[in-house]
matplotlib code that plots the C-alpha trace (Angstrom):
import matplotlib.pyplot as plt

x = [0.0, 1.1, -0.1, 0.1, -3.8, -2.7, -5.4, -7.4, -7.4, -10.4, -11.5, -14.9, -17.3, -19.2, -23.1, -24.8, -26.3, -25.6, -22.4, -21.5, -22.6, -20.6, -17.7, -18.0, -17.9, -14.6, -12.9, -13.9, -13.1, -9.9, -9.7, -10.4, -12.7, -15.3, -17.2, -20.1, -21.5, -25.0, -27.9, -30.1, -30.2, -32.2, -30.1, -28.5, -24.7, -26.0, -26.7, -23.3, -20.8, -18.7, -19.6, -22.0, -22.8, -26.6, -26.4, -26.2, -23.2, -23.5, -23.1, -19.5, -19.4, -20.7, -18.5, -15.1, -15.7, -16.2, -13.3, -10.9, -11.8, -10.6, -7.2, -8.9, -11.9, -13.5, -17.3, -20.1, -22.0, -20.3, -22.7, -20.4, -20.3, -17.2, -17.6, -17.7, -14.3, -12.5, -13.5, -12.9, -9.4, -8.4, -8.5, -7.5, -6.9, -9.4, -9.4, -10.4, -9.1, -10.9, -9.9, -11.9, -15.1, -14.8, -14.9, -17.1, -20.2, -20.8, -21.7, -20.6, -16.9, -16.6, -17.3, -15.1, -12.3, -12.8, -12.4, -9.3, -8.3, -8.8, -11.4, -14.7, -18.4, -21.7, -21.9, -23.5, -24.3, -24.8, -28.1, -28.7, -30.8, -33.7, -31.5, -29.1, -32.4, -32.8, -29.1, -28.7, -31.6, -29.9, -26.5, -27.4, -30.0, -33.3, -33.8, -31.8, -31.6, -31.3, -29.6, -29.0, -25.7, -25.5, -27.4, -29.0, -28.9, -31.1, -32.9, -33.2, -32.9, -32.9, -35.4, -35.8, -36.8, -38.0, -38.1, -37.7, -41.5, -40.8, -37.4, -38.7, -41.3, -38.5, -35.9, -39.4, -39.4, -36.0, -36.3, -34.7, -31.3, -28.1, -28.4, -26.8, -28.1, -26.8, -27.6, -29.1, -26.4, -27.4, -25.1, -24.6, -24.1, -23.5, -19.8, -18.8, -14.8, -14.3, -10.9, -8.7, -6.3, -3.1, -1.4, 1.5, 0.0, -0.7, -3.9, -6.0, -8.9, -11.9, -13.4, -15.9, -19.2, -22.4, -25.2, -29.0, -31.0, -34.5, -35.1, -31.9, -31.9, -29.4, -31.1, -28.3, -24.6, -23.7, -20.3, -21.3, -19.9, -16.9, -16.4, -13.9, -10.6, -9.7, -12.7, -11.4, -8.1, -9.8, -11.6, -9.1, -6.7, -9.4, -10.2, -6.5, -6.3, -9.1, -7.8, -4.5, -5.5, -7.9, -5.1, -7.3, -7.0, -8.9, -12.1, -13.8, -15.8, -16.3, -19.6, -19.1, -21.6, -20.0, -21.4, -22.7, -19.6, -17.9, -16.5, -16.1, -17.8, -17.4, -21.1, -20.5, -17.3, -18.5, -14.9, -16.0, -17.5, -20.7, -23.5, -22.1, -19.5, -21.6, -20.8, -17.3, -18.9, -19.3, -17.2, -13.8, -11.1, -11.2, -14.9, -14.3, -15.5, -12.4, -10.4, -11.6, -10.2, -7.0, -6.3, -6.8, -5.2, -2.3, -1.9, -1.0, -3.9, -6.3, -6.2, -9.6, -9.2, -13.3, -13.2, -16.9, -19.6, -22.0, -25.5, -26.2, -29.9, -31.0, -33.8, -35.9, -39.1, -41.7, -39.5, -38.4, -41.8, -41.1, -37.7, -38.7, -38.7, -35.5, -34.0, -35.7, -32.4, -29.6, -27.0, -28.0, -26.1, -28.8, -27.9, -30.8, -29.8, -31.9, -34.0, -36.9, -39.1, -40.2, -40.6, -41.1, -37.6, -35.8, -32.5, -33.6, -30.9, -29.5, -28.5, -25.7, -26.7, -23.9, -23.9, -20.5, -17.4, -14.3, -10.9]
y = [0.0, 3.8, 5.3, 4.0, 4.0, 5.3, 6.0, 9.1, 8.9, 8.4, 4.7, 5.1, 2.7, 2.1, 1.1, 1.7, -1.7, -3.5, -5.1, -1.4, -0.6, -3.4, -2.1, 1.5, 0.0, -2.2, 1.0, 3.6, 1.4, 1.0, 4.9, 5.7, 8.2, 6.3, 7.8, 6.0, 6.3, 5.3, 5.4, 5.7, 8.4, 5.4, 2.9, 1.2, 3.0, 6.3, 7.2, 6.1, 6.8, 10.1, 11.4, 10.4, 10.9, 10.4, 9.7, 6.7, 5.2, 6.6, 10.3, 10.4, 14.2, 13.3, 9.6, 11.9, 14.0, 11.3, 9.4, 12.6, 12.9, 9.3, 7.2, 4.0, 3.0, -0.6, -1.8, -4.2, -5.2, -6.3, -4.8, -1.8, -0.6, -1.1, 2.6, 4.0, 1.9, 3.6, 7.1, 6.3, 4.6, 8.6, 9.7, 7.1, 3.3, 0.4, -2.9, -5.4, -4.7, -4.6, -8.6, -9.4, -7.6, -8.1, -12.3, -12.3, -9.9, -12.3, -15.6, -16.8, -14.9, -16.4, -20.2, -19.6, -18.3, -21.7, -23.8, -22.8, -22.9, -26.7, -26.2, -28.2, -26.7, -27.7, -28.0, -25.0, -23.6, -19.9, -18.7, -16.1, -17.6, -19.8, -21.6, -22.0, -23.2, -25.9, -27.2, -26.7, -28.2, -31.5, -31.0, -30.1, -32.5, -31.6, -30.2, -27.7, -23.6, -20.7, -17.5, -14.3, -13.6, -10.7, -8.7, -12.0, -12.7, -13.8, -16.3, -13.3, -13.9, -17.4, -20.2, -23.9, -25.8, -29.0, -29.1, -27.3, -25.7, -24.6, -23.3, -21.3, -19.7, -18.7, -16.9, -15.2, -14.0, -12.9, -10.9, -12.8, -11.2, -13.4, -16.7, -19.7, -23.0, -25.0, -28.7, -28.7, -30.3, -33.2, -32.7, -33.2, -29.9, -26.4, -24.8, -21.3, -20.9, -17.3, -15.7, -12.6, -12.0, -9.3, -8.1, -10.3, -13.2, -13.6, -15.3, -16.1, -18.4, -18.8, -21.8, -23.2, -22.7, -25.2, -23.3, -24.0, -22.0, -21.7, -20.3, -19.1, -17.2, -18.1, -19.2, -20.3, -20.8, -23.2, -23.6, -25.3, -28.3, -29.2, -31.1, -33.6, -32.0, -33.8, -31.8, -28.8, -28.8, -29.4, -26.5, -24.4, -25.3, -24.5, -21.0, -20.3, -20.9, -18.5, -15.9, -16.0, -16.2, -12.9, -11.5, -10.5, -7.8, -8.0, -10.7, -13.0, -15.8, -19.2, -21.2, -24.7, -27.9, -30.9, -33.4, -37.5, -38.5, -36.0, -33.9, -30.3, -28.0, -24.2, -22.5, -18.9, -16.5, -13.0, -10.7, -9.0, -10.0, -12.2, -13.2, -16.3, -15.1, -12.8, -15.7, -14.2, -11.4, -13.1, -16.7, -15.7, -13.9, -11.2, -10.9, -11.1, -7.0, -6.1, -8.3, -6.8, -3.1, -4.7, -6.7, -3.5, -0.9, -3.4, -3.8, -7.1, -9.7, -10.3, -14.2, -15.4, -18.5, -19.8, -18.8, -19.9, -22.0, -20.4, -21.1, -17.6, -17.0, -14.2, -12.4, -12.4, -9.7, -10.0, -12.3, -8.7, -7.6, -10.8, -10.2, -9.8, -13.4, -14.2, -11.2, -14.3, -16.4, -15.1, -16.6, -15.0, -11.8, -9.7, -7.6, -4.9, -3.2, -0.4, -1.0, 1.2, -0.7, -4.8, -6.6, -10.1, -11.9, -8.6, -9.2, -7.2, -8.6, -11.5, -13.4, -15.3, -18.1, -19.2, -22.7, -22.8, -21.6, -23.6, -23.4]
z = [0.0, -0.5, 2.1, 5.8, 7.5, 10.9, 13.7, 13.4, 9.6, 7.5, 6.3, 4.1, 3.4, 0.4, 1.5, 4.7, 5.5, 8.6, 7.4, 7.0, 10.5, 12.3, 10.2, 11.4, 15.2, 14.5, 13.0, 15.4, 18.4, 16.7, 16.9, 12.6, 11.9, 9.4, 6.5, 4.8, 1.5, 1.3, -0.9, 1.3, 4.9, 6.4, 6.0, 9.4, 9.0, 8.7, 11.9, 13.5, 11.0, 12.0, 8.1, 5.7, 2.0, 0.1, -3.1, -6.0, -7.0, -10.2, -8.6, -9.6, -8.3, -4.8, -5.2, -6.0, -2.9, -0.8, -2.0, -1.3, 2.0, 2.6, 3.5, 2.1, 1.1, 1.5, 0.9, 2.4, -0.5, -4.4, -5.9, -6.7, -11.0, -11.9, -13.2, -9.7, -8.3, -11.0, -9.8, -6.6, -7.4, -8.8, -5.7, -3.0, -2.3, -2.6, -0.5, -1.2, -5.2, -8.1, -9.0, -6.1, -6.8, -10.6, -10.4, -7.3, -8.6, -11.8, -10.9, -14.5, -13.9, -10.5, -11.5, -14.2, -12.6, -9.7, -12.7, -14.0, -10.6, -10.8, -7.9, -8.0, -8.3, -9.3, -12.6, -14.8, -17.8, -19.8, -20.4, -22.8, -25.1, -25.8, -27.7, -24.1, -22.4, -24.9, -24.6, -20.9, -20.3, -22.0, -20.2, -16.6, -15.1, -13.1, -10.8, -11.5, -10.4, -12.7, -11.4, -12.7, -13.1, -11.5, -8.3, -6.7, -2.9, -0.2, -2.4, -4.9, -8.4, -8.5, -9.1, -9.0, -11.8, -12.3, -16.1, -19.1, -19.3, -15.3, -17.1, -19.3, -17.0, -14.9, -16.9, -18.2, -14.6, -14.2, -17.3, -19.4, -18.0, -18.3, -16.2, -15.6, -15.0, -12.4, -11.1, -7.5, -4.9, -2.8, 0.1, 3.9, 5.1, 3.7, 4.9, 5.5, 5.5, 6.6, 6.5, 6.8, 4.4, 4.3, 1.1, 2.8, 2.3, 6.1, 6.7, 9.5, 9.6, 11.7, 12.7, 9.9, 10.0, 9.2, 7.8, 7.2, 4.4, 4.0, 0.3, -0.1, 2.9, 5.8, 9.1, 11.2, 11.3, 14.1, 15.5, 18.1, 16.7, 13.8, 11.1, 10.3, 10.9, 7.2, 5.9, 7.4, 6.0, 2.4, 2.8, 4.2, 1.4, -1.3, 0.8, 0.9, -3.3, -3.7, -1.8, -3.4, -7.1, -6.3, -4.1, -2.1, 1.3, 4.0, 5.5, 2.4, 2.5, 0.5, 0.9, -0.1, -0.2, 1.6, -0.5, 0.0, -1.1, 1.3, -1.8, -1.2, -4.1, -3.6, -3.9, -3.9, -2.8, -0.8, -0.9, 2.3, 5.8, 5.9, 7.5, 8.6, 10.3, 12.7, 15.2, 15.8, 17.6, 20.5, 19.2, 18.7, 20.3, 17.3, 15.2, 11.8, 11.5, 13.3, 11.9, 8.0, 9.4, 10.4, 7.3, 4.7, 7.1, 7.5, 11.2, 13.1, 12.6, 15.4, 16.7, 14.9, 18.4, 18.9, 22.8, 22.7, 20.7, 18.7, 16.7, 15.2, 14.2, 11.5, 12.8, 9.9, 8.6, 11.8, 14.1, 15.0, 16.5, 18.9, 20.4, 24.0, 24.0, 23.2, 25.5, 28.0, 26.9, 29.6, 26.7, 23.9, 22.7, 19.9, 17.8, 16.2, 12.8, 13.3, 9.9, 9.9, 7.5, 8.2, 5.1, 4.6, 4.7, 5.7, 8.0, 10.9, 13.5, 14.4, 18.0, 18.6, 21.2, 23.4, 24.0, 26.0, 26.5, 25.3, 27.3]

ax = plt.figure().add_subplot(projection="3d")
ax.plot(x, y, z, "-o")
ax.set_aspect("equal")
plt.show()
């Protein structure tokens, strides 16, 4: 890096959700004064952040001011135009980089780029055509799911299909954007592999997580209990590959299926911090918010040592409305993002349960 992120200088944060929120925390308890750009004045980062700006990420005037007034500049979501990193790389630095975000936003690019990385997934196919319906639907068996290549999360932009009729129905849906069709895993369990990463090559692992999804939303992530320490290693190795290849800086994470056969297949890469790692919070010695901050401003890594077990639960749309109840649970930590508006399926908070503490 060019410029040394010292405490008391400016780290800005493209998007105000709650990733960007538990971000601001890490940075300001680490003394940074934290700037957030946000589409929105209601969205969670806003009101913490020690500067904000409103505006689209297409507002290069507004984006070009913001970047000036900051040492670095990192993000919470991928869905970042390309367009607007390169105004912002005028001004000041960007971690993680743009090979990162690039791969990772494009679910075509990123399966790719795993393949020529001799590193396994489900097996897929391009949809941009009728035509590609007709011949995927011969070369990837059904069930299957289509997803848009770009801007899907949450269960967003994707569907199931059973056949080619349901097929068709369903890139009719999604607008007949750029898909791909991908064959639907049987596995055992679904794996997080969260990591921290330094432009040194230093990396720090945390603990794996298991995850359950409920229409292609994340319920839990449960440390509470670990895989095979051969699985582990597997998964580490492929997370380590990744992270390499993209030369990335700073907290990523790999979703993989553990399959029948106890094969791991990489599902989807997030280059920032996740959902699934919100167990670190209140899990590990340093949470993997923390841990982002000191990868990109390149201090010493944190230990990411499991000090506790874990079963994070998303608070999801009107679960919110019932949270007394679990404030019942002396063990359970809960976090509230401060969204103004409940909608069906919304991430309103989370709690981390704590199921005990490991010595």
């Amino acid at each position: 890096m060019d410029k040394k992120i010292v405490s008391h200088t400016v780290i800005g944060i493209l998007g105000g959700g709650q990733l960007g929120k538990m971000l601001c925390i890490a940075a300001q308890r680490l003394g940074y004064t934290v700037h957030i750009y946000s589409e929105s004045k209601e969205n969670p980062a806003v009101t913490i952040a020690d500067y904000h700006t409103i505006g689209t990420f297409n507002e290069f005037d507004k984006i070009d001011n913001f970047s000036k007034s900051c040492s670095i500049v990192t993000f919470e979501t991928e869905n970042i135009p390309k367009t607007t990193l390169n105004r912002v790389a005028l001004f000041t630095e960007i971690a993680p980089n743009f090979k990162s975000l690039e791969i990772t936003q494009d679910r075509l690019k990123e399966k790719k780029f795993l393949n020529s990385q001799k590193i396994s997934t489900a097996n897929f196919f391009e949809i941009l055509s009728l035509s590609d319906i007709e011949t995927g639907s011969e070369k990837i068996l059904f069930p299957a799911i289509i997803k848009t290549n770009r801007f899907g999360y949450d269960g967003k932009g994707q569907y199931l299909v059973r056949n080619i009729d349901e097929l068709i129905i369903a890139w009719e849906k999604l607008e007949k954007k750029e898909c791909i069709l991908e064959e639907q895993i049987n596995f055992q369990k679904e794996l997080s592999i969260v990591l921290a990463r330094k432009n040194n090559y230093s990396i720090e692992f945390y603990e794996p997580s298991i995850n359950f999804h409920e229409n292609g939303i994340l319920i839990t992530s449960d440390v509470s209990s670990t895989p095979d320490k051969k699985i582990i290693l597997e998964a580490r190795r492929i997370a380590t590959k990744i992270a390499n290849n993209l030369e990335h800086v700073g907290v990523i994470c790999i979703e993989m299926f553990l399959t029948e056969t106890n094969k791991l297949l990489v599902n989807e890469i997030a280059p920032r911090v996740h959902n699934s790692g919100h167990w670190t919070l209140d899990g590990a010695i340093t949470d993997q918010f923390e841990q982002h901050i000191r990868s990109i401003c390149d201090l010493p890594l944190g230990k990411p040592n499991k000090h506790s077990s874990i079963i994070m639960k998303n608070i999801l749309g009107d679960e919110i409305l019932d949270i007394r109840n679990k404030l019942s649970d002396p063990f359970a930590k809960i976090y509230i993002y401060g969204k103004k508006n409940v909608k069906k399926n919304r991430k309103m908070g989370h709690v981390n349960f704590i199921k005990h503490a490991t010595h």
